[in-house]
N, CA, C and O atoms as CSV, one atom per row, in Angstrom:
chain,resi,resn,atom,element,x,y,z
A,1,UNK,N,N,122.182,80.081,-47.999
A,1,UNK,CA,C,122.640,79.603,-49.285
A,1,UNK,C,C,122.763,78.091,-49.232
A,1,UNK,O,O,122.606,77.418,-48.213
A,2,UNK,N,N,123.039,77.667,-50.344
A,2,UNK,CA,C,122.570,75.940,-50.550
A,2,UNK,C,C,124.104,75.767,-50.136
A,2,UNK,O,O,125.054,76.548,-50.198
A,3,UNK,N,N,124.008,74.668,-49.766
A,3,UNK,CA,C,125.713,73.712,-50.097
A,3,UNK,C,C,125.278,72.947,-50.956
A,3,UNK,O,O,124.362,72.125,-51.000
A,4,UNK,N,N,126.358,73.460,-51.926
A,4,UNK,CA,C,126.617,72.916,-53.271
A,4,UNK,C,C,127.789,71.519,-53.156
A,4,UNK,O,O,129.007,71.600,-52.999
A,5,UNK,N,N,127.158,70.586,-53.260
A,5,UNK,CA,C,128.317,69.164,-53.679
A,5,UNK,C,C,128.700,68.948,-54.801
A,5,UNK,O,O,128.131,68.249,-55.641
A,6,UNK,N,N,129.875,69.634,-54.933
A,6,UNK,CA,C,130.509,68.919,-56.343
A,6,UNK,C,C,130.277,67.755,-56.091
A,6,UNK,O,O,129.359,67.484,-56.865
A,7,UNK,N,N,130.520,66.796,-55.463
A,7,UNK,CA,C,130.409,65.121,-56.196
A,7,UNK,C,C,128.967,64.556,-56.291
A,7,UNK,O,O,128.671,63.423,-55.911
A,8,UNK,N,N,128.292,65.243,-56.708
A,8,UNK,CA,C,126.895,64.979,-56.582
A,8,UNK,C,C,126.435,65.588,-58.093
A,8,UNK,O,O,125.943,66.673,-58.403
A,9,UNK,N,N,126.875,64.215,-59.024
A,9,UNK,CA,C,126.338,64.865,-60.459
A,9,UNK,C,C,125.193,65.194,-61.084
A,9,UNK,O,O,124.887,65.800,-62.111
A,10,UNK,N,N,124.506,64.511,-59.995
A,10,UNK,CA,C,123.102,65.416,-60.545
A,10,UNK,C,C,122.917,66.842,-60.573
A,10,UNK,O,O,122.501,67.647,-61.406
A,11,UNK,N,N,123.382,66.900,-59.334
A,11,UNK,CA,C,123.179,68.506,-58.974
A,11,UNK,C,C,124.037,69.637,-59.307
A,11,UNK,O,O,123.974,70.776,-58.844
A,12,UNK,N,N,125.132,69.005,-60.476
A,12,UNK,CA,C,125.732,69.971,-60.971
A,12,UNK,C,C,125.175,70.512,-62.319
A,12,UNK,O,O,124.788,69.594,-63.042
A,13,UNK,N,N,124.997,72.043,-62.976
A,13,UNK,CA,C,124.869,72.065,-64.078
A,13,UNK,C,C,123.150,71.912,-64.515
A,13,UNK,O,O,122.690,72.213,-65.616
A,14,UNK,N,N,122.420,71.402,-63.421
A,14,UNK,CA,C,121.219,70.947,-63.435
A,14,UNK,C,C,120.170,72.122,-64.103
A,14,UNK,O,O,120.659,73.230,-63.881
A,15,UNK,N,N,119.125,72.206,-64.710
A,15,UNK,CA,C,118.105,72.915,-65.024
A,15,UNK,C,C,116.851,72.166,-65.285
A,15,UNK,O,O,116.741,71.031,-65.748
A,16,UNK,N,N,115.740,73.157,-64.834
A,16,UNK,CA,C,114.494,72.296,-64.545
A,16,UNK,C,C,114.362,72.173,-66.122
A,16,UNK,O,O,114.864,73.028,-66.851
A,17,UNK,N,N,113.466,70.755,-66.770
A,17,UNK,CA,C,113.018,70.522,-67.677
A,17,UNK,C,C,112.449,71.302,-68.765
A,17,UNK,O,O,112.763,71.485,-69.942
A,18,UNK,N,N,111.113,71.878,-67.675
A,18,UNK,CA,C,110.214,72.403,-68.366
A,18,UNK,C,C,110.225,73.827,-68.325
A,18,UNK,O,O,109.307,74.604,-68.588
A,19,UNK,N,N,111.315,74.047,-67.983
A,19,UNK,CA,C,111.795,76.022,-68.343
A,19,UNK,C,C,112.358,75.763,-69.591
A,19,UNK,O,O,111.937,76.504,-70.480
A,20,UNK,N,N,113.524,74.589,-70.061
A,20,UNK,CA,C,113.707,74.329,-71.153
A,20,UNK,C,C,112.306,74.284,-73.074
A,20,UNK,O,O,112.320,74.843,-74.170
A,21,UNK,N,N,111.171,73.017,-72.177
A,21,UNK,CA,C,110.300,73.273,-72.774
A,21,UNK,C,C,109.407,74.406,-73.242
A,21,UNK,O,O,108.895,74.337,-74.359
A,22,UNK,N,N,109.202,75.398,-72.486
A,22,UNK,CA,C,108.831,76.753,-72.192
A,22,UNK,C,C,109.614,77.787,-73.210
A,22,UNK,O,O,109.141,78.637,-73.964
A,23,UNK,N,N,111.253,77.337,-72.910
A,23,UNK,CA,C,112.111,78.369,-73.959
A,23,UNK,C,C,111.917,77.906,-75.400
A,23,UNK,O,O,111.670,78.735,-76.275
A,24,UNK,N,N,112.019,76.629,-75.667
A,24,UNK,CA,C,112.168,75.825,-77.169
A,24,UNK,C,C,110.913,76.985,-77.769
A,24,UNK,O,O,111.142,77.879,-78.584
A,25,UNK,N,N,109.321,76.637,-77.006
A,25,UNK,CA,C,108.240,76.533,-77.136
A,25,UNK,C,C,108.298,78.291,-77.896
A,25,UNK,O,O,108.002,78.437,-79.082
A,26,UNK,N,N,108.585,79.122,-77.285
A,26,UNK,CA,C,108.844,80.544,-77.468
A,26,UNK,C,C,109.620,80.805,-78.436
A,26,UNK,O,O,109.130,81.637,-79.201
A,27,UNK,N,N,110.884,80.349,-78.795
A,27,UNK,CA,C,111.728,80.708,-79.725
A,27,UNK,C,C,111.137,79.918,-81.242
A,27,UNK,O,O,111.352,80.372,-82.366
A,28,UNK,N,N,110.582,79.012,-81.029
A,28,UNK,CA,C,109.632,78.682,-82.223
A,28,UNK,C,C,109.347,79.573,-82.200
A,28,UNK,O,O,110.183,80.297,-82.741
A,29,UNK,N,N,108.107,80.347,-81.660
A,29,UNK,CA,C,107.024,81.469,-82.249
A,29,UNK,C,C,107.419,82.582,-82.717
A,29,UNK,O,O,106.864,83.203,-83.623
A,30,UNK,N,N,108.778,83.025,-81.901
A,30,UNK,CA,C,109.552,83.749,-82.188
A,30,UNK,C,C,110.264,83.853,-83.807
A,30,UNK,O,O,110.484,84.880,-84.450
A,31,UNK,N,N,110.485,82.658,-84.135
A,31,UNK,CA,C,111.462,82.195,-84.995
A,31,UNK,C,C,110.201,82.042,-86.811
A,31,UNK,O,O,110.424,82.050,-88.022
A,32,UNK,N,N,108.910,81.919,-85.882
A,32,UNK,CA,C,108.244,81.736,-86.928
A,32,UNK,C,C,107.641,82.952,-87.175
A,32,UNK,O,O,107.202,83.031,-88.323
A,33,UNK,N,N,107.461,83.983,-86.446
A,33,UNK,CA,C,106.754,85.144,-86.555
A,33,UNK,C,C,108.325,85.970,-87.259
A,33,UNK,O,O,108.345,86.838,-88.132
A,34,UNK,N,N,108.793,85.728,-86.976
A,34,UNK,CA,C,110.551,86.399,-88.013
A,34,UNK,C,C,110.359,86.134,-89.289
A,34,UNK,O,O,110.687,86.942,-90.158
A,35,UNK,N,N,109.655,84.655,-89.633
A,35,UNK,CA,C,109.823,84.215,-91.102
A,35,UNK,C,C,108.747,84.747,-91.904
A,35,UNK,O,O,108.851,85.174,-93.054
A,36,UNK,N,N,107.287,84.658,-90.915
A,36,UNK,CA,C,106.013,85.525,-91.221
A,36,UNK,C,C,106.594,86.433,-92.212
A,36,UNK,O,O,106.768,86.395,-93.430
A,37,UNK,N,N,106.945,87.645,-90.835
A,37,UNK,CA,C,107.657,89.178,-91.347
A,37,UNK,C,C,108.347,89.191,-92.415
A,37,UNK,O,O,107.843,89.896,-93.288
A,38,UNK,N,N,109.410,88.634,-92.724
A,38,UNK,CA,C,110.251,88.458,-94.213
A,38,UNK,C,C,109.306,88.384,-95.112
A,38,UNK,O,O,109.031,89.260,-95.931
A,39,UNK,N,N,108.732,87.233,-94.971
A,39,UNK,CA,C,107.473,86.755,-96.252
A,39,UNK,C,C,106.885,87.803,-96.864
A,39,UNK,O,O,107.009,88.113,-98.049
A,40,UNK,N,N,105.902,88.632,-95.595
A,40,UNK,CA,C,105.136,89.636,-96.110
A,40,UNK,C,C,105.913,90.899,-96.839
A,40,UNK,O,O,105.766,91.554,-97.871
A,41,UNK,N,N,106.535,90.879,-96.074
A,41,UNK,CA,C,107.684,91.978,-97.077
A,41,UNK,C,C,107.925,91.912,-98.214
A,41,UNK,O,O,107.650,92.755,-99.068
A,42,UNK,N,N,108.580,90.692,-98.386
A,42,UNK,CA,C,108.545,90.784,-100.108
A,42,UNK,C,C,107.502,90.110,-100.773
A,42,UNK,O,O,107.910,89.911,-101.917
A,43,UNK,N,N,106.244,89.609,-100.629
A,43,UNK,CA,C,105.316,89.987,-101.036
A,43,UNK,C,C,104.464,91.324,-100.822
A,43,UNK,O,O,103.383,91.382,-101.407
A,44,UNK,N,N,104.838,92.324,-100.087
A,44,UNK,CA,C,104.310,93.663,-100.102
A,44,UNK,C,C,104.785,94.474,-100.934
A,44,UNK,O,O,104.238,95.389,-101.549
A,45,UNK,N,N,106.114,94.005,-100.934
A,45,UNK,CA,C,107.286,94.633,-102.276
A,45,UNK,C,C,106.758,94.002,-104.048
A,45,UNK,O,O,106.820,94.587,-105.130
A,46,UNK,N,N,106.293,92.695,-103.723
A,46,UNK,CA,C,106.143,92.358,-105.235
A,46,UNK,C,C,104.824,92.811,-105.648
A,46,UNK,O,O,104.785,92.995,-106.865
A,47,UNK,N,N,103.438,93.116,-104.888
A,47,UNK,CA,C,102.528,93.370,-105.079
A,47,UNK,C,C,102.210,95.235,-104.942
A,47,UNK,O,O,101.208,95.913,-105.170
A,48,UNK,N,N,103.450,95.538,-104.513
A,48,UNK,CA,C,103.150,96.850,-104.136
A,48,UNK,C,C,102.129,97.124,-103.191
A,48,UNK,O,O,101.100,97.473,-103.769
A,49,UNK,N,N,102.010,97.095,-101.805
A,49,UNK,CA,C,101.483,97.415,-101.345
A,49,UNK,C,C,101.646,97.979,-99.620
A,49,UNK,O,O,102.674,97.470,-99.173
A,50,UNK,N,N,101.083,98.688,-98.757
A,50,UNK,CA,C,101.622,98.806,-97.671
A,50,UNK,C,C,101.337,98.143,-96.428
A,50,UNK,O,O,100.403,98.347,-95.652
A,51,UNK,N,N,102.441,97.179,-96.344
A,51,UNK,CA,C,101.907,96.395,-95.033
A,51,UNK,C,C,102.205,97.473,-93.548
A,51,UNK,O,O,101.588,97.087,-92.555
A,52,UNK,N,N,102.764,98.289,-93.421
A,52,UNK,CA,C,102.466,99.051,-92.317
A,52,UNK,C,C,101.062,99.729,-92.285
A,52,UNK,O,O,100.617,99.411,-91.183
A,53,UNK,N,N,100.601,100.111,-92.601
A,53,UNK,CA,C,99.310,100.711,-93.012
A,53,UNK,C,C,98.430,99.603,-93.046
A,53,UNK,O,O,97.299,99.694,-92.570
A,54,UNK,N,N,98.865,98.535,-93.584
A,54,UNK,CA,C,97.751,97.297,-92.967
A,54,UNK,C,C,98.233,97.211,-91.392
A,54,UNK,O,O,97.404,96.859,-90.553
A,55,UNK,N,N,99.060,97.410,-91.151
A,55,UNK,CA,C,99.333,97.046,-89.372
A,55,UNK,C,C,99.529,95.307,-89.596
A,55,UNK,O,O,99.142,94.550,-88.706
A,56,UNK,N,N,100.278,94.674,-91.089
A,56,UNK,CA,C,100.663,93.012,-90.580
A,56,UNK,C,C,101.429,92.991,-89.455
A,56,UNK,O,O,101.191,92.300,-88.464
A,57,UNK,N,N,102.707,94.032,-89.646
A,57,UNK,CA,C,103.645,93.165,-88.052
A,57,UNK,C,C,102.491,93.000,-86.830
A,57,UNK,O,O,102.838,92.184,-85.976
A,58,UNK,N,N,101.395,93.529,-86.638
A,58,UNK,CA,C,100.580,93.500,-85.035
A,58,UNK,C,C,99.557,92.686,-85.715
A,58,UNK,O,O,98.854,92.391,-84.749
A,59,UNK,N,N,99.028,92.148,-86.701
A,59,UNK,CA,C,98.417,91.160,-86.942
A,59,UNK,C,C,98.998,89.810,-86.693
A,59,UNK,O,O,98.582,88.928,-85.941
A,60,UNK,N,N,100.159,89.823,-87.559
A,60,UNK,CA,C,100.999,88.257,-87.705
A,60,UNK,C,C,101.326,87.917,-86.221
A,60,UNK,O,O,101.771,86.811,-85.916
A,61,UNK,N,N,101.093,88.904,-85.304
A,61,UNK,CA,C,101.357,88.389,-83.386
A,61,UNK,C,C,100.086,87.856,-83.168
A,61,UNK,O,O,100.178,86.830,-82.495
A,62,UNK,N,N,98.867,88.155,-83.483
A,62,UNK,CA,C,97.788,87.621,-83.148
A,62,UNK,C,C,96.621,87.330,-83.176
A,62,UNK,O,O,95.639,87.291,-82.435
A,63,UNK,N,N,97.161,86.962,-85.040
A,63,UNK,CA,C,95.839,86.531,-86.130
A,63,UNK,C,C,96.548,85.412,-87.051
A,63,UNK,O,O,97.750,85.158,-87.120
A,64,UNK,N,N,95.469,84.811,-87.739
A,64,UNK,CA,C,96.288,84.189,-89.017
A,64,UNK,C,C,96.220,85.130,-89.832
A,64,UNK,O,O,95.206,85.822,-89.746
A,65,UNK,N,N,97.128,85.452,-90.776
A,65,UNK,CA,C,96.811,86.129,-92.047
A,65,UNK,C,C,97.173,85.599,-93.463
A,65,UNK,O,O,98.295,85.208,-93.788
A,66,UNK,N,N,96.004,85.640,-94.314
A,66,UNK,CA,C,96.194,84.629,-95.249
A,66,UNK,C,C,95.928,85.549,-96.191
A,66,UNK,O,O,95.018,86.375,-96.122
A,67,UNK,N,N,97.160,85.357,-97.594
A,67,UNK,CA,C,97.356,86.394,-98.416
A,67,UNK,C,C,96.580,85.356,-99.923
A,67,UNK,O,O,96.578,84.165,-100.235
A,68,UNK,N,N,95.955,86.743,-100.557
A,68,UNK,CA,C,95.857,85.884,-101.963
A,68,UNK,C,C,96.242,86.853,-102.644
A,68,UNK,O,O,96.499,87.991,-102.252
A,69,UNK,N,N,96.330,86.136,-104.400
A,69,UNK,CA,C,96.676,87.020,-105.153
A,69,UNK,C,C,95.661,87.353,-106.142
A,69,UNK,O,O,94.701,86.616,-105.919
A,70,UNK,N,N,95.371,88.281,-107.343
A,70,UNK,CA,C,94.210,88.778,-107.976
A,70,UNK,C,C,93.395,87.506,-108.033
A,70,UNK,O,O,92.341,87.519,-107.396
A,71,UNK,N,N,93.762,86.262,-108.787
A,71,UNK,CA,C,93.025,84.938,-108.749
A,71,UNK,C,C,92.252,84.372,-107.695
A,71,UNK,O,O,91.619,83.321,-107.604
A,72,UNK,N,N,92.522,85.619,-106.684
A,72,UNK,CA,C,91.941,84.811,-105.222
A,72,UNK,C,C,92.819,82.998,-104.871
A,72,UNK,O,O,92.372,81.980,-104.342
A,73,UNK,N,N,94.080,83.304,-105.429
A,73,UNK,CA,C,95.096,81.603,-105.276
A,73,UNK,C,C,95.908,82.146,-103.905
A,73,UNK,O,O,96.592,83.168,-103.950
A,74,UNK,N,N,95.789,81.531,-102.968
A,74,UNK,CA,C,96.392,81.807,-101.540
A,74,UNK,C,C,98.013,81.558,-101.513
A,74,UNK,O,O,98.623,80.537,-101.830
A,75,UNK,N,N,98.365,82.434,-101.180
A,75,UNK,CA,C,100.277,82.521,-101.891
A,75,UNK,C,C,100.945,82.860,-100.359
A,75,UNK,O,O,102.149,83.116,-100.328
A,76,UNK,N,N,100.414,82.862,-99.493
A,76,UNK,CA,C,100.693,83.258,-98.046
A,76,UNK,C,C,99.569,83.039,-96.677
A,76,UNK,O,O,98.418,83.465,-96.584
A,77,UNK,N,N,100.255,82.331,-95.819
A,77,UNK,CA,C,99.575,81.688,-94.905
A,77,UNK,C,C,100.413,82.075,-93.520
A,77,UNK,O,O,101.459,81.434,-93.421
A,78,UNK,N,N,100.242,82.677,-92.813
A,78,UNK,CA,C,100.870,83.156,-91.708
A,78,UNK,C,C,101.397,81.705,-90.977
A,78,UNK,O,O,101.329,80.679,-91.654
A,79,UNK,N,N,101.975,81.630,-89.444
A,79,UNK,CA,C,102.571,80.131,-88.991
A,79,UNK,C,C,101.469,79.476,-88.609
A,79,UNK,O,O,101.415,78.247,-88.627
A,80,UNK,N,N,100.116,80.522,-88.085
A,80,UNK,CA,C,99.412,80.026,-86.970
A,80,UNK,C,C,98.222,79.438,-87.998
A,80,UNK,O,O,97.140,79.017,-87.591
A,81,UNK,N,N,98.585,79.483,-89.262
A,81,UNK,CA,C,97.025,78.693,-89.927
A,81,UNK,C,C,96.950,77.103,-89.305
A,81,UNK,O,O,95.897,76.507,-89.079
A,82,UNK,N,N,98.390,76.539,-89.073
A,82,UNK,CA,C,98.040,75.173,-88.663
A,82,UNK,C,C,96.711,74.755,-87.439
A,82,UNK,O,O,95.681,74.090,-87.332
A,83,UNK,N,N,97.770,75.848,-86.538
A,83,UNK,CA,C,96.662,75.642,-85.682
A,83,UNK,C,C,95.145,76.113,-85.680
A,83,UNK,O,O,94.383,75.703,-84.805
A,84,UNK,N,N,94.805,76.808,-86.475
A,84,UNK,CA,C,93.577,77.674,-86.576
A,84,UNK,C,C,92.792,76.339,-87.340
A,84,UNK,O,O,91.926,75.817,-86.637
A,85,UNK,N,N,92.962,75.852,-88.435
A,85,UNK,CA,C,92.768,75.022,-89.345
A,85,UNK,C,C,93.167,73.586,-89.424
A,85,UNK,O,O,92.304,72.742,-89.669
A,86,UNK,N,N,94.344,73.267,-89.245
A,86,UNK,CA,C,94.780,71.530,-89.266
A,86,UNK,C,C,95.398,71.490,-90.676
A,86,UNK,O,O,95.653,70.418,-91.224
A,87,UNK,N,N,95.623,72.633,-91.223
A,87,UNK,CA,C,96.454,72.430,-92.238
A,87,UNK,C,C,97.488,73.204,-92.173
A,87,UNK,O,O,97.540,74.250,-91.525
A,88,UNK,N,N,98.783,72.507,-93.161
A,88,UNK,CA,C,99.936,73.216,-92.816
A,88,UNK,C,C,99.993,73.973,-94.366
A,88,UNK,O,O,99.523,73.408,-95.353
A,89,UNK,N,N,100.515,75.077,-94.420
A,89,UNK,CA,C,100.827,76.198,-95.506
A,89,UNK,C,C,100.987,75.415,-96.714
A,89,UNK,O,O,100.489,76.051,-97.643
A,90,UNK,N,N,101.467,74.307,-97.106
A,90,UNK,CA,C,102.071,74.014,-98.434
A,90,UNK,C,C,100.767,73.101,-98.636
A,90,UNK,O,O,100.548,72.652,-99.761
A,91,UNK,N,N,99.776,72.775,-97.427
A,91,UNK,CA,C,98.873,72.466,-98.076
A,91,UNK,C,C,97.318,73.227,-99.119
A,91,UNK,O,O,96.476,72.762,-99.887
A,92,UNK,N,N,97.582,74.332,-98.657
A,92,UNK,CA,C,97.042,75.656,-98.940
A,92,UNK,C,C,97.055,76.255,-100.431
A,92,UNK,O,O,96.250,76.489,-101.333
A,93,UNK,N,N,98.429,76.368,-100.173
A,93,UNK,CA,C,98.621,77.208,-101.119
A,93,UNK,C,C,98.537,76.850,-102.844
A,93,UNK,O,O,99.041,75.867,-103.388
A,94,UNK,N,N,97.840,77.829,-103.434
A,94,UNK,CA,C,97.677,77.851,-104.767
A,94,UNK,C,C,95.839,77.471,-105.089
A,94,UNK,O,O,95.185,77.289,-106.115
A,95,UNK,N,N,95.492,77.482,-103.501
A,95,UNK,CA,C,93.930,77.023,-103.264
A,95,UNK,C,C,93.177,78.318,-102.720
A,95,UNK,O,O,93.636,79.229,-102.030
A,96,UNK,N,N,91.817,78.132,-103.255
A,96,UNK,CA,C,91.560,79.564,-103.121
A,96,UNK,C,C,90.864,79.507,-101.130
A,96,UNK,O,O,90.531,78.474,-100.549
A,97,UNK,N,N,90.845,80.535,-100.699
A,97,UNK,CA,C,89.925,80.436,-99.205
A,97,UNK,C,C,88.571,79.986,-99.303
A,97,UNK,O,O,88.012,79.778,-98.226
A,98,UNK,N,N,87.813,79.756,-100.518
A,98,UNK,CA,C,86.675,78.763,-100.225
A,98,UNK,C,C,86.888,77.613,-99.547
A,98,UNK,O,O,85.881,77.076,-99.085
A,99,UNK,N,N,88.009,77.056,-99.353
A,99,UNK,CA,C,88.226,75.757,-99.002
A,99,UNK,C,C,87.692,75.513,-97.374
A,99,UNK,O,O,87.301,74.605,-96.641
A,100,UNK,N,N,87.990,77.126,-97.353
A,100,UNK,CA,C,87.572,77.049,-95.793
A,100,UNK,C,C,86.001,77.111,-95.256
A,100,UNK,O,O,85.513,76.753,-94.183
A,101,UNK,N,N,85.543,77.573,-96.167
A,101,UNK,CA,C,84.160,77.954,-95.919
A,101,UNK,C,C,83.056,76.320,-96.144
A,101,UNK,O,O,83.128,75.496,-97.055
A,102,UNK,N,N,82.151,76.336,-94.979
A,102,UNK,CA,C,81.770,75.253,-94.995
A,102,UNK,C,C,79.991,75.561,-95.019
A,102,UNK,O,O,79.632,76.717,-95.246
A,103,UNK,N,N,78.991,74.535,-94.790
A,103,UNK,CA,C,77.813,74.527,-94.634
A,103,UNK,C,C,77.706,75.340,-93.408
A,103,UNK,O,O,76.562,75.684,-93.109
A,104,UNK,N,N,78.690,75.723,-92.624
A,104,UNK,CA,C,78.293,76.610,-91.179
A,104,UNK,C,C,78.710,77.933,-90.976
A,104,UNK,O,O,78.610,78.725,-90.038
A,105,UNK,N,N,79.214,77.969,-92.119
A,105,UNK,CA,C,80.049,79.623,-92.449
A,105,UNK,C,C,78.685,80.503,-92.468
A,105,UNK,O,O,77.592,80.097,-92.861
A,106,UNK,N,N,78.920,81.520,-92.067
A,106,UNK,CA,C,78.018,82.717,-91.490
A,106,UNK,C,C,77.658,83.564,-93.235
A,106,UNK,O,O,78.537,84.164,-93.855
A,107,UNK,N,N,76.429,83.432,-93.659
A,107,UNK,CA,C,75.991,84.187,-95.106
A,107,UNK,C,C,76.499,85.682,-95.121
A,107,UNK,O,O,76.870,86.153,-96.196
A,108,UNK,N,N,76.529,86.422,-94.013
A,108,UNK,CA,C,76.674,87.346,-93.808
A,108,UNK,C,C,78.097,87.706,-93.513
A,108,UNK,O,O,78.395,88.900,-93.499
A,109,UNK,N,N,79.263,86.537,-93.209
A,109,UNK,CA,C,80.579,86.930,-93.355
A,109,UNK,C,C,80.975,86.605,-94.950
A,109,UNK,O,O,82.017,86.903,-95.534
A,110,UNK,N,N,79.761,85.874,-95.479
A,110,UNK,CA,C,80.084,85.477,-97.068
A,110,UNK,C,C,80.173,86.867,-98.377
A,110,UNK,O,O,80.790,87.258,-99.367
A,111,UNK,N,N,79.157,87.133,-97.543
A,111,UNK,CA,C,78.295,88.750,-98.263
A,111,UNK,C,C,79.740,89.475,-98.036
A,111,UNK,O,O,80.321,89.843,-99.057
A,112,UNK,N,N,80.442,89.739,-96.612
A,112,UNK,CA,C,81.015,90.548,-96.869
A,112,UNK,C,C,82.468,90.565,-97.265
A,112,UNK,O,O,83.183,91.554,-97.425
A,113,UNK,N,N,82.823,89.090,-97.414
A,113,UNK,CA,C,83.942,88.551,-98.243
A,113,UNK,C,C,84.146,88.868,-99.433
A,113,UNK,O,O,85.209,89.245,-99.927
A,114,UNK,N,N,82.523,88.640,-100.246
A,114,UNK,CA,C,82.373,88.622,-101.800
A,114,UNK,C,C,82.318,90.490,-101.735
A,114,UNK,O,O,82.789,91.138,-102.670
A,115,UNK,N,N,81.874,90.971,-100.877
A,115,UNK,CA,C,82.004,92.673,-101.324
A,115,UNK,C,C,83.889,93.102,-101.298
A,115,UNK,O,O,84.394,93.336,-102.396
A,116,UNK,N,N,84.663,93.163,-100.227
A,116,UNK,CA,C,85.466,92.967,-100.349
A,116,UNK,C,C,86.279,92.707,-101.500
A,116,UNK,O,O,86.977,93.575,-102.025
A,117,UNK,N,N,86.184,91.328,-101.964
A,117,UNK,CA,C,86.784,90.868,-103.351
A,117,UNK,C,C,86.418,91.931,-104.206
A,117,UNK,O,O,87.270,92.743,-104.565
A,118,UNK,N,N,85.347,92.006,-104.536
A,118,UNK,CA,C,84.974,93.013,-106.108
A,118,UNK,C,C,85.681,94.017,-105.865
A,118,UNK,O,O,86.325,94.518,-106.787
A,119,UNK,N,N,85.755,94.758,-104.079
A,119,UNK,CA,C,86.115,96.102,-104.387
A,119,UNK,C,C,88.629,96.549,-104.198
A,119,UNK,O,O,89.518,97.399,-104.141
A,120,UNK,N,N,88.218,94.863,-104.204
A,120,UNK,CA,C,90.083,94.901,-104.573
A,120,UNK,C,C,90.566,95.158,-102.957
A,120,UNK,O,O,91.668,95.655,-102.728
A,121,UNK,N,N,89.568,94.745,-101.785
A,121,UNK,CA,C,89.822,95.380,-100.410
A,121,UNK,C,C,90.373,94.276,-99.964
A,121,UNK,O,O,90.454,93.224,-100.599
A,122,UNK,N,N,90.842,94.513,-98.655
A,122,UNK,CA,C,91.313,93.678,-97.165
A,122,UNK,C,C,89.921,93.600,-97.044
A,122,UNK,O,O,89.153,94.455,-97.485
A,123,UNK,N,N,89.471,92.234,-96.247
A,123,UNK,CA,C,88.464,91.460,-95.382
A,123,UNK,C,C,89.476,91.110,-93.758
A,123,UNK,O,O,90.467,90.397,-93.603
A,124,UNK,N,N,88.877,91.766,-92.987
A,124,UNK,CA,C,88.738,91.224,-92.012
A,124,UNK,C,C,88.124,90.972,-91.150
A,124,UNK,O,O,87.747,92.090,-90.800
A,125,UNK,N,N,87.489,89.952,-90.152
A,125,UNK,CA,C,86.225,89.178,-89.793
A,125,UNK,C,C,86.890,89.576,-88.272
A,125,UNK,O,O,88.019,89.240,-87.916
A,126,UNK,N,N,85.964,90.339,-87.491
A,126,UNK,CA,C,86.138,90.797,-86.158
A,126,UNK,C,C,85.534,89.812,-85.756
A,126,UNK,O,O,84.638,89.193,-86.330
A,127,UNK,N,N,86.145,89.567,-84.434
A,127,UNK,CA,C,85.046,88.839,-83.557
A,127,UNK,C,C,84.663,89.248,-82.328
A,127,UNK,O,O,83.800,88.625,-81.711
């Protein structure tokens, strides 16, 4: 066992840095995947629809999920669009997901976006 010096204030009370950084780092994701969950809820409640049966809680761990409403106007942006994209949620919203689609977007994830839409479905793009 160590000998512990009380008069040695460094070494009292001490914790490594970056276990600190590590915890902050986690309880964000934590803290933001909590706010996710609320969100979708009561937008599942106002739209009527079933987010268990979509499986969001096991999406919002490890996808973006980006909600629109009949207008195709984006009213929900999961935490992780920042990082997926470089934009943060309030820049998003009320904009439709073309925004995302560029000269390199795949015709064939376009095709099956636009089928999707008409038929009132979930799109989701496996990779």
């Amino acid at each position: 066992m160590k000998n512990r010096n009380s008069d040695d204030p460094l070494r009292r009370n001490s914790v490594p840095i970056l276990s600190w950084d590590f915890h902050y780092e986690y309880l964000n994701e934590l803290k933001a995947l909590s706010t996710d969950l609320k969100r979708v809820s009561q937008i599942s409640d106002e739209f009527i629809w079933d987010e268990k049966m979509l499986n969001i809680q096991e999406r919002l761990k490890n996808e973006v999920v980006l909600v629109t409403d009949l207008d195709l106007k984006i009213v929900f942006a999961s935490s992780g669009i920042k990082k997926m994209t470089g934009y943060k949620e309030e820049e998003i919203l009320g904009k439709t997901p073309k925004m995302f689609q560029g000269p390199a977007t795949s015709q064939k994830d376009l095709k099956e976006i636009r089928e999707a839409v008409k038929k009132e479905d979930s799109f989701c793009k496996n990779t």
